[in-house]
C-alpha positions in Angstrom: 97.2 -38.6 34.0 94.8 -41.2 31.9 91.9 -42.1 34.1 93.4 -46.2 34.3 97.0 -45.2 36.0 95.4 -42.8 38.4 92.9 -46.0 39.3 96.1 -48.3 39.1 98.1 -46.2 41.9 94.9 -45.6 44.2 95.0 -49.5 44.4 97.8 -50.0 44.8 98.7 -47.8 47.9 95.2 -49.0 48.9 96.9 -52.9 49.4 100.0 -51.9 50.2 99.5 -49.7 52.9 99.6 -51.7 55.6 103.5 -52.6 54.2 104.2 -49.0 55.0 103.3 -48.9 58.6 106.4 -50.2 60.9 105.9 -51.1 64.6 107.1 -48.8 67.0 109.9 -49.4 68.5 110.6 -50.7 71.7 113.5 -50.7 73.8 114.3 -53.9 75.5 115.7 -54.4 78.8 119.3 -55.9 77.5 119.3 -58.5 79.6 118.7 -61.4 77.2 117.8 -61.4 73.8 114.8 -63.3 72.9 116.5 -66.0 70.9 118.7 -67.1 73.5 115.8 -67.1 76.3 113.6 -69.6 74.0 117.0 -71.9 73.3 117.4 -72.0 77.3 113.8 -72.6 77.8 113.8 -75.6 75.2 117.4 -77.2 76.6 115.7 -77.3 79.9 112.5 -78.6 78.6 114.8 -81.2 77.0 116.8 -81.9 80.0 113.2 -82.3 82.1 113.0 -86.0 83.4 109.5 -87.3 81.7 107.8 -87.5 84.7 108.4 -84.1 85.7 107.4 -82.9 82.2 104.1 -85.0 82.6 102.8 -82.7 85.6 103.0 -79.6 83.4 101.6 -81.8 80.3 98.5 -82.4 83.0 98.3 -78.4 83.3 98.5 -77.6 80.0 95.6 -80.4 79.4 93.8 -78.8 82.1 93.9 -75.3 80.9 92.5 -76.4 77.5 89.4 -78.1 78.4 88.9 -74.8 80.4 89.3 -72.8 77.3 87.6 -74.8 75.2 84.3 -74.9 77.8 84.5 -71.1 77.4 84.6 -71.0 74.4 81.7 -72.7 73.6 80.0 -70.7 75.5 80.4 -68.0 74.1 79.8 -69.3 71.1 76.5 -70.3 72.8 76.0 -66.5 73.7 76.5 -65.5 70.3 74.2 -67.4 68.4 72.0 -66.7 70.8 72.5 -63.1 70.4 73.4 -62.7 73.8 76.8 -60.9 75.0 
């Protein structure tokens, strides 16, 4: 096998290997499929009078300032070299 094939093939499984790997299986509960729960979701989200959808709006606001305060500091702690 000339020396540039053999090179060739050893890169090639090297960057495709990862395509070869398959998630494991797992078996799902039947209930509902995952499609039709996020199509539910969005026609009630939809549906949602504004000023209901506001309060969860005010949550979701909420929950990013407090991830984004932790996250910078630990980005503080990093820098610092800190864990």
């Amino acid at each position: 096998v000339p020396q540039s094939t053999r090179k060739e093939r050893l890169l090639w499984h090297h960057v495709n290997k990862d395509r070869k790997k398959r998630r494991i299986h797992r078996k799902t509960h039947g209930k509902i499929a995952f499609t039709t729960l996020s199509k539910v979701i969005g026609k009630r989200w939809r549906e949602l009078p504004n000023s209901e959808k506001d309060f969860f709006r005010e949550v979701a606001k909420a929950d990013l300032e407090r991830y984004q305060d932790q996250m910078e500091k630990a980005r503080d702690r990093a820098s610092r070299g800190h864990n």
